[in-house]
BAGU-220167 format. One record per residue (C-alpha): residue number from 1; residue in one letter; x, y, z. Coordinates in steps of 0.05 Angstrom, whole numbers. Example, Ala and Ser with C-alpha at 12.3 -4.5 7.8 and 13.67 -1.06 7.14 Angstrom:
% residues 2
pt k = 1&r = A&px = 246&py = -90&pz = 156
pt k = 2&r = S&px = 273&py = -21&pz = 143
This chain:
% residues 286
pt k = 1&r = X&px = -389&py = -352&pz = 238
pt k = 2&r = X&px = -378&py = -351&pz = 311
pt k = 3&r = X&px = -397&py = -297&pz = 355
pt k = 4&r = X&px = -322&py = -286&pz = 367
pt k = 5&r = X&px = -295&py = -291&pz = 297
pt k = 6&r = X&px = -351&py = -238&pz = 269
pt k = 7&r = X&px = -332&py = -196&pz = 341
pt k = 8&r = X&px = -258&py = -203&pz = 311
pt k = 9&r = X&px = -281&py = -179&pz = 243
pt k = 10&r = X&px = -322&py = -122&pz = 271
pt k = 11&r = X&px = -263&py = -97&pz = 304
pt k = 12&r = X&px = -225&py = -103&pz = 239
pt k = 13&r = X&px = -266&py = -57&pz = 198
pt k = 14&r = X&px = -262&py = -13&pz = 249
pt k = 15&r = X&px = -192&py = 4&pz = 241
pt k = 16&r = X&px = -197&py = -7&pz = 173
pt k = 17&r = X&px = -250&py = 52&pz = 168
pt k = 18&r = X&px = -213&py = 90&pz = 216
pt k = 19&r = X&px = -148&py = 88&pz = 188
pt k = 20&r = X&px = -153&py = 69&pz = 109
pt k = 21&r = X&px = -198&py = 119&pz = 78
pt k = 22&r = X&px = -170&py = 109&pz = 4
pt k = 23&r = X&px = -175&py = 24&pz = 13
pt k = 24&r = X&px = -245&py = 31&pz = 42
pt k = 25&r = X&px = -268&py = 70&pz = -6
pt k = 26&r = X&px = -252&py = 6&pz = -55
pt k = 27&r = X&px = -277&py = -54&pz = -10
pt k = 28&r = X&px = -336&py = -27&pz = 5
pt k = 29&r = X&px = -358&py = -46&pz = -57
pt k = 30&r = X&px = -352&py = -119&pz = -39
pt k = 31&r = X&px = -394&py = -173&pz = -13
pt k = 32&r = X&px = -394&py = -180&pz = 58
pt k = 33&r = X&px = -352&py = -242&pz = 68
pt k = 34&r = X&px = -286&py = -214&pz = 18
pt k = 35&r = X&px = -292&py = -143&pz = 52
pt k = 36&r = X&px = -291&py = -179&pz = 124
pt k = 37&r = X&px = -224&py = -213&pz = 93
pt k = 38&r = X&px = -186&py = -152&pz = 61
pt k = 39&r = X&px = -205&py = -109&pz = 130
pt k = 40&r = X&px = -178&py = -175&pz = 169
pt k = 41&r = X&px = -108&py = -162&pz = 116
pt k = 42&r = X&px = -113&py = -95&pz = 123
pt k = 43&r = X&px = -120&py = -90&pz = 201
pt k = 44&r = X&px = -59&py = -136&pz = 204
pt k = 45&r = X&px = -27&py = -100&pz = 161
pt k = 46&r = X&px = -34&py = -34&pz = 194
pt k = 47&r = X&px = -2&py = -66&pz = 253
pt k = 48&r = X&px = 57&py = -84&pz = 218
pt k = 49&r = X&px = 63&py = -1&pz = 192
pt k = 50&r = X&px = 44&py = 20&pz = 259
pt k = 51&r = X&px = 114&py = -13&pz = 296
pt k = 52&r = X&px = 154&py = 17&pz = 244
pt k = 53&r = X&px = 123&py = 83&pz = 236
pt k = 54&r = X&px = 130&py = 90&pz = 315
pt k = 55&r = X&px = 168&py = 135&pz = 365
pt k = 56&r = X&px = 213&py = 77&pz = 390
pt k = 57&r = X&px = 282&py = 58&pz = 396
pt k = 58&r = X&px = 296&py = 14&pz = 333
pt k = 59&r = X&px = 320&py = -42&pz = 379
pt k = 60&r = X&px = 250&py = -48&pz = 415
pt k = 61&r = X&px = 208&py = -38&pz = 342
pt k = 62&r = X&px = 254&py = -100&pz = 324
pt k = 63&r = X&px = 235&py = -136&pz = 380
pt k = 64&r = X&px = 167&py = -115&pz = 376
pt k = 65&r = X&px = 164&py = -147&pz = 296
pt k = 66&r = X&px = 198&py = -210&pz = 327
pt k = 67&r = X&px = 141&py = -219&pz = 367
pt k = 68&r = X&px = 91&py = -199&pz = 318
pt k = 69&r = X&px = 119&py = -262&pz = 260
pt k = 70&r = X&px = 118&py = -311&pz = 319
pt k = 71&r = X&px = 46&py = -287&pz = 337
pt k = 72&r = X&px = 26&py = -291&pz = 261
pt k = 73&r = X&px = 60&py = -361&pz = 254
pt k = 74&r = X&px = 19&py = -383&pz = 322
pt k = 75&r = X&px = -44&py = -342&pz = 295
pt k = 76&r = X&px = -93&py = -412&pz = 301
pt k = 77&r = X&px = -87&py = -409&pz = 373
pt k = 78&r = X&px = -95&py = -332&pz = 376
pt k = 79&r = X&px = -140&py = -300&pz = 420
pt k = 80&r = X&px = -124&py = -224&pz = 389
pt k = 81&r = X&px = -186&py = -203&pz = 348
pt k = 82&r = X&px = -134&py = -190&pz = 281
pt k = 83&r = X&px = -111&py = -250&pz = 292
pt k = 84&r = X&px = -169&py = -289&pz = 299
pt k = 85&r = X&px = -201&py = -258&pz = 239
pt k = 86&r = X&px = -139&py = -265&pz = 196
pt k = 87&r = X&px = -134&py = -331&pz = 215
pt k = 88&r = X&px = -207&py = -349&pz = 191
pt k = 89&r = X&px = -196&py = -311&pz = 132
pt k = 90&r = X&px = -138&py = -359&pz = 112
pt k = 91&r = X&px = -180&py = -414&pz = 128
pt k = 92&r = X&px = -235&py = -396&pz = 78
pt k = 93&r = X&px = -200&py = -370&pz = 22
pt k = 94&r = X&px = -128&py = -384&pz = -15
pt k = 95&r = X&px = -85&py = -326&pz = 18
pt k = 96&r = X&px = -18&py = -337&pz = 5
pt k = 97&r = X&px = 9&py = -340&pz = 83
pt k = 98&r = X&px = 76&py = -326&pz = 64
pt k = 99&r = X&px = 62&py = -262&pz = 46
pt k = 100&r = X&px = 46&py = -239&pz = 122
pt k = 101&r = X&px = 120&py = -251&pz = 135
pt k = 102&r = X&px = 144&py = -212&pz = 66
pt k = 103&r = X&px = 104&py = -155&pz = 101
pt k = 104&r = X&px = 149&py = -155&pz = 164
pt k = 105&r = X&px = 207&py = -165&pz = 122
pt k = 106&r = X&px = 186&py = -95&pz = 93
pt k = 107&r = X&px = 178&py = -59&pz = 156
pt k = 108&r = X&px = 244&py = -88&pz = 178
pt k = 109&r = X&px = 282&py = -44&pz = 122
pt k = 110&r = X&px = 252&py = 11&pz = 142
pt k = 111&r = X&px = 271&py = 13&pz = 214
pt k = 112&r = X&px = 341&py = -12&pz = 191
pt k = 113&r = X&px = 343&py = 60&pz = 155
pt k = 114&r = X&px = 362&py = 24&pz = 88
pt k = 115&r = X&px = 368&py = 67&pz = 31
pt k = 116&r = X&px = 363&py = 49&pz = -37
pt k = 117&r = X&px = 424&py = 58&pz = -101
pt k = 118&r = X&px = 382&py = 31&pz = -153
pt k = 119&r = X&px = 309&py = 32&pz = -170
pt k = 120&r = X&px = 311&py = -47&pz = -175
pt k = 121&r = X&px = 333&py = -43&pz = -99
pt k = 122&r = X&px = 265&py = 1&pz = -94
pt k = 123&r = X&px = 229&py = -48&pz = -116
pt k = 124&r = X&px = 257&py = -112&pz = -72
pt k = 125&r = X&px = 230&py = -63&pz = -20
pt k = 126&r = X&px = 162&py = -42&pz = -51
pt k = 127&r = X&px = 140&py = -114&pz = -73
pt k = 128&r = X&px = 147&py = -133&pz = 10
pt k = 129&r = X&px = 109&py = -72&pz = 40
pt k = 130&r = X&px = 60&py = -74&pz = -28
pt k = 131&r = X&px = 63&py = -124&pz = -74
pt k = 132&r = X&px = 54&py = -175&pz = -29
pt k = 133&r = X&px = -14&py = -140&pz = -3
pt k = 134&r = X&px = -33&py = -144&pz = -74
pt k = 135&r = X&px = -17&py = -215&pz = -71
pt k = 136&r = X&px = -62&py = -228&pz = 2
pt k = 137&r = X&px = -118&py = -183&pz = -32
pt k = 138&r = X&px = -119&py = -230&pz = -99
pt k = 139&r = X&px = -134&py = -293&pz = -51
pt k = 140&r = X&px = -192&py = -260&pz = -23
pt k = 141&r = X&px = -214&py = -244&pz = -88
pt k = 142&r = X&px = -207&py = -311&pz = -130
pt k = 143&r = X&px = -192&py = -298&pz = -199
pt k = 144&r = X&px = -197&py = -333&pz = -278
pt k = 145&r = X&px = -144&py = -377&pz = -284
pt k = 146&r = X&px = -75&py = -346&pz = -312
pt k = 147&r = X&px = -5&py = -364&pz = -283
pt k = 148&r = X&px = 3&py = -288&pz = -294
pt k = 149&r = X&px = -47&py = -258&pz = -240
pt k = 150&r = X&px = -7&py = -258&pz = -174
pt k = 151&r = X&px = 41&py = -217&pz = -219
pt k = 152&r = X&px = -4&py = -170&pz = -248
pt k = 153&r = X&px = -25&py = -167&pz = -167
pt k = 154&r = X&px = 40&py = -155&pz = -145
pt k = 155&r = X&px = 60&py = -95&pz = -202
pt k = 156&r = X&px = -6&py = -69&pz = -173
pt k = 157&r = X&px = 17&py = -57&pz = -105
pt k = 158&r = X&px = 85&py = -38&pz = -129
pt k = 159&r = X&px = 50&py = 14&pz = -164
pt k = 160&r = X&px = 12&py = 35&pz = -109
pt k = 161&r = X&px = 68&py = 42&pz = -70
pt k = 162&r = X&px = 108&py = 82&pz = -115
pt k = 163&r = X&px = 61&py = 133&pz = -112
pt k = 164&r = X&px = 56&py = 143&pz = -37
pt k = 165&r = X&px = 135&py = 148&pz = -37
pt k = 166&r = X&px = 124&py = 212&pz = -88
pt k = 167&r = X&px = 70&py = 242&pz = -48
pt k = 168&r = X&px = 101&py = 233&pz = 14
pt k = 169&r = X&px = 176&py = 253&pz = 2
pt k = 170&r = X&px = 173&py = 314&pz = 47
pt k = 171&r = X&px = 150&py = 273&pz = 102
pt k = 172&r = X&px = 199&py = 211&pz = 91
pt k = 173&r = X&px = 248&py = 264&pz = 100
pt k = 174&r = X&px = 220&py = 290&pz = 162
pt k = 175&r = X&px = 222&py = 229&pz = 187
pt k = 176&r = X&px = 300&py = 217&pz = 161
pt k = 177&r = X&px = 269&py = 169&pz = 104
pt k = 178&r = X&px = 292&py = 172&pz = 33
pt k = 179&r = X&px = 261&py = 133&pz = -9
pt k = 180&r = X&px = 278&py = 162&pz = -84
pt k = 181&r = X&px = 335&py = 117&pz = -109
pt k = 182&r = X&px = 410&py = 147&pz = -108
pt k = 183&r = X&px = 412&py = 130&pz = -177
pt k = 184&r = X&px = 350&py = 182&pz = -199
pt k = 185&r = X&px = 373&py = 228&pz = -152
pt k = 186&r = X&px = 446&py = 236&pz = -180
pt k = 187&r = X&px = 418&py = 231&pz = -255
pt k = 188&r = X&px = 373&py = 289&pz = -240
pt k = 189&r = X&px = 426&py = 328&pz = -191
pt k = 190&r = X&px = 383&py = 327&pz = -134
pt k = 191&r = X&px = 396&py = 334&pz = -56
pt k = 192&r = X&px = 335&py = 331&pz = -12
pt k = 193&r = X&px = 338&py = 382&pz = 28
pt k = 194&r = X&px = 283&py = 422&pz = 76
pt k = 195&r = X&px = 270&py = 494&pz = 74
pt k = 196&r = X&px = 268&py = 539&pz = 132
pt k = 197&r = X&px = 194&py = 535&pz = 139
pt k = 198&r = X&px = 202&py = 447&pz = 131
pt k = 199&r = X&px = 179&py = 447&pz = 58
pt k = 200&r = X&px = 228&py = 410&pz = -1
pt k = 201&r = X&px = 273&py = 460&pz = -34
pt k = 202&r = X&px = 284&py = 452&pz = -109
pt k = 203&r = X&px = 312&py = 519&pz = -130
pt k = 204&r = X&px = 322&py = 494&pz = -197
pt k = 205&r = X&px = 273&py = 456&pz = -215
pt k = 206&r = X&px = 311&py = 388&pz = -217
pt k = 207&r = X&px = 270&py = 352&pz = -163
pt k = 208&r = X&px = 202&py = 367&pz = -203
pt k = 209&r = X&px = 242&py = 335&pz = -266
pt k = 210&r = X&px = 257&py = 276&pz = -227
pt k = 211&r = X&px = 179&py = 273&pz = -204
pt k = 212&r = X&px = 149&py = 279&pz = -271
pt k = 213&r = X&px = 200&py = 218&pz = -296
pt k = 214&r = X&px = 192&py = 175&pz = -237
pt k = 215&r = X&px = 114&py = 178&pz = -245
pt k = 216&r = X&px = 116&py = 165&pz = -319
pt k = 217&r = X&px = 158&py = 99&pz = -303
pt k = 218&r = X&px = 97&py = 89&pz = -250
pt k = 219&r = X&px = 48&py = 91&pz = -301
pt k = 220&r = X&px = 76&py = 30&pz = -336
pt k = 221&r = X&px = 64&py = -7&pz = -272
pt k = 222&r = X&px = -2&py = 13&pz = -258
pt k = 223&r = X&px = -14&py = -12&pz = -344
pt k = 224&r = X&px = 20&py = -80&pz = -320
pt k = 225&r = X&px = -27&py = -86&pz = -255
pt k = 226&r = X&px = -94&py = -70&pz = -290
pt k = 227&r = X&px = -79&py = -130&pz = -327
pt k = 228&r = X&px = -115&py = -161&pz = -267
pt k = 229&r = X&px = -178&py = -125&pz = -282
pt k = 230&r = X&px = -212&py = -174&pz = -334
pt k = 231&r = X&px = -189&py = -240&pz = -292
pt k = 232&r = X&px = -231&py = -215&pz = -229
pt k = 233&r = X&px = -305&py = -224&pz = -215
pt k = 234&r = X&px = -353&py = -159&pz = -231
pt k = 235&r = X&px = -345&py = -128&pz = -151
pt k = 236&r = X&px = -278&py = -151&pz = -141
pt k = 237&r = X&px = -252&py = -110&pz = -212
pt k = 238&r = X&px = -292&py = -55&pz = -191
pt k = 239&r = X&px = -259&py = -54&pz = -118
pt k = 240&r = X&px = -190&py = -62&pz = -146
pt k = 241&r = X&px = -211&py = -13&pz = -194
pt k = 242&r = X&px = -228&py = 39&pz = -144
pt k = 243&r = X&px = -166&py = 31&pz = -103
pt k = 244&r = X&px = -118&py = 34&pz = -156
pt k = 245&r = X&px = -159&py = 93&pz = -196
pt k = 246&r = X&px = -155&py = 146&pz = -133
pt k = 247&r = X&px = -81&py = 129&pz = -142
pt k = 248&r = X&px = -71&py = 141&pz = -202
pt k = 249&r = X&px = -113&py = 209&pz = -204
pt k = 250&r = X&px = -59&py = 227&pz = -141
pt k = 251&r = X&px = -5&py = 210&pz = -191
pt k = 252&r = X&px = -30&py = 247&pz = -244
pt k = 253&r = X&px = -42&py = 314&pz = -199
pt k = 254&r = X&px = 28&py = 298&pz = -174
pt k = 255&r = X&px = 59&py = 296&pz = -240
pt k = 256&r = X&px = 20&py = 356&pz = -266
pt k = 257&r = X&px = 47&py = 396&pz = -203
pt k = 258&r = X&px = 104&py = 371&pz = -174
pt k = 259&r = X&px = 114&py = 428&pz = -129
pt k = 260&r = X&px = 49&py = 411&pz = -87
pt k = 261&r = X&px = 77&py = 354&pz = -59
pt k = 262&r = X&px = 127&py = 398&pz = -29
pt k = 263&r = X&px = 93&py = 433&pz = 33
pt k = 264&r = X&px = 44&py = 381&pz = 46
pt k = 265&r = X&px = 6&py = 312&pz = 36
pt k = 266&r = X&px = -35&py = 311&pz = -27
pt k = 267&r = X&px = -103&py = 277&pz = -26
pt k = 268&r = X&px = -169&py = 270&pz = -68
pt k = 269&r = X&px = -223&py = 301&pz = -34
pt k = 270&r = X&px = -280&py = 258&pz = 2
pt k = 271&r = X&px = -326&py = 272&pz = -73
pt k = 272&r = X&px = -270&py = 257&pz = -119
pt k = 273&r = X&px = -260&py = 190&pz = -90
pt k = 274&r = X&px = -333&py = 178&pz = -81
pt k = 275&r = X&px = -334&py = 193&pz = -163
pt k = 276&r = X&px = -275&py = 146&pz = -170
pt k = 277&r = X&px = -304&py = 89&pz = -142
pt k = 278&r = X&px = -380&py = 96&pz = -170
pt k = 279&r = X&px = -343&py = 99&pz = -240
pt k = 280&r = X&px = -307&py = 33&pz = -226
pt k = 281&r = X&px = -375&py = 1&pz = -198
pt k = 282&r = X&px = -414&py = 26&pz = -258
pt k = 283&r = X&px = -348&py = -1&pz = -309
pt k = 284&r = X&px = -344&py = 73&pz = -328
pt k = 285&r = X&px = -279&py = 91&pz = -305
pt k = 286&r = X&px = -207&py = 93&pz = -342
């Protein structure tokens, strides 16, 4: 590896440290080559979240994800550290490429403001920003062959996903996000609104209904994704194990409590994902 490229991934686990606590915590427990790739991803990735998540006027975040698919498309002759080490990461292992654009694709519904009528449209939308991770994570990881594992990779993500849209639904709708399909919200007679103080009214309860339901229809995709478990290598099953087991302990607080995802961002503390992760190393965990 050239003085630039390990420079390039240097500066990648940097941001990945920095700004991923709950991935880190997962590739960590790889080799040093895979957890050079999935910070290379992950930087890349962050980048993507970063233009949409920003202050800008949607026409210049459009622009500025324009830019960003010609760059990746153009990423061989890159001189940008992400870049470079995303590009080298390609080269050495079977990333499916095409994934980097469903990624933008992803980010581009958000800044259009799209909602979504039907929890099948949720998922066209959580399979780009998530699914398609999974699916960039699996390449770096190789796998036992099964035409089923960039499936089980992709429910994975989704699942993922899924849950940060239930923690974070105060904060979506700070932000004028909704992410919680029409079609739940009318079953369960809901209207997202803010209280005086900026935390989610539900004066009768219906929003914590809809919570507990939509995170028992998570749990069948996180059962789908673990499928992956027994096709991956010992560290690579306990990194995705990790990642995807201090998600699902945020679901199950979440649907235990609904109400505490209403004035704030729920987390595991720095110990309880510590536990989750030595558990998945050791082949202890759920």
């Amino acid at each position: 590896m050239s003085a630039t490229v390990e420079e390039a991934y240097r500066a990648c686990e940097s941001v990945t440290r920095d700004q991923a606590r709950n991935f880190f915590y997962g590739i960590r427990l790889l080799p040093a080559d895979k957890r050079d790739g999935l910070c290379a991803l992950y930087a890349l990735s962050r980048r993507v979240d970063d233009i949409g998540d920003g202050d800008a006027p949607v026409d210049t975040k459009a622009d500025a994800l324009a830019r960003l698919r010609t760059e990746v498309h153009a990423m061989d002759a890159s001189t940008d550290p992400v870049l470079v080490a995303v590009a080298d990461t390609i080269r050495r292992y079977p990333v499916p490429a095409g994934a980097l654009d469903e990624l933008i694709d992803g980010v581009e519904m958000d800044i259009e403001g799209r909602s979504y009528a039907t929890f099948d449209d949720l998922v066209v939308y959580c399979r780009c920003v998530a699914g398609a991770v999974g699916r960039l994570c699996l390449g770096v990881f190789g796998h036992r062959a099964d035409p089923d594992a960039s499936g089980y990779a992709d429910a994975l993500g989704i699942a993922l996903q899924q849950t940060n849209i239930l923690r974070d639904i105060r904060e979506d709708l700070h932000n004028g996000r909704v992410y919680l399909p029409k079609e739940d919200l009318d079953r369960f007679g809901v209207s997202l609104e803010l209280d005086t103080d900026g935390s989610l009214t539900d004066p009768h309860g219906h929003l914590a209904d809809l919570i507990r339901d939509a995170a028992e229809r998570n749990r069948g995709w996180y059962e789908r994704g673990r499928r992956l478990l027994p096709l991956l290598d010992r560290r690579s099953r306990a990194c995705t194990d990790a990642m995807s087991g201090i998600y699902r302990h945020l679901l199950t607080r979440i649907a235990a409590d609904p109400a505490a995802v209403y004035t704030g961002r729920l987390s595991l503390s720095g110990w309880q994902k510590a536990a989750v992760a030595a558990k998945a190393l050791t082949g202890t965990g759920p």
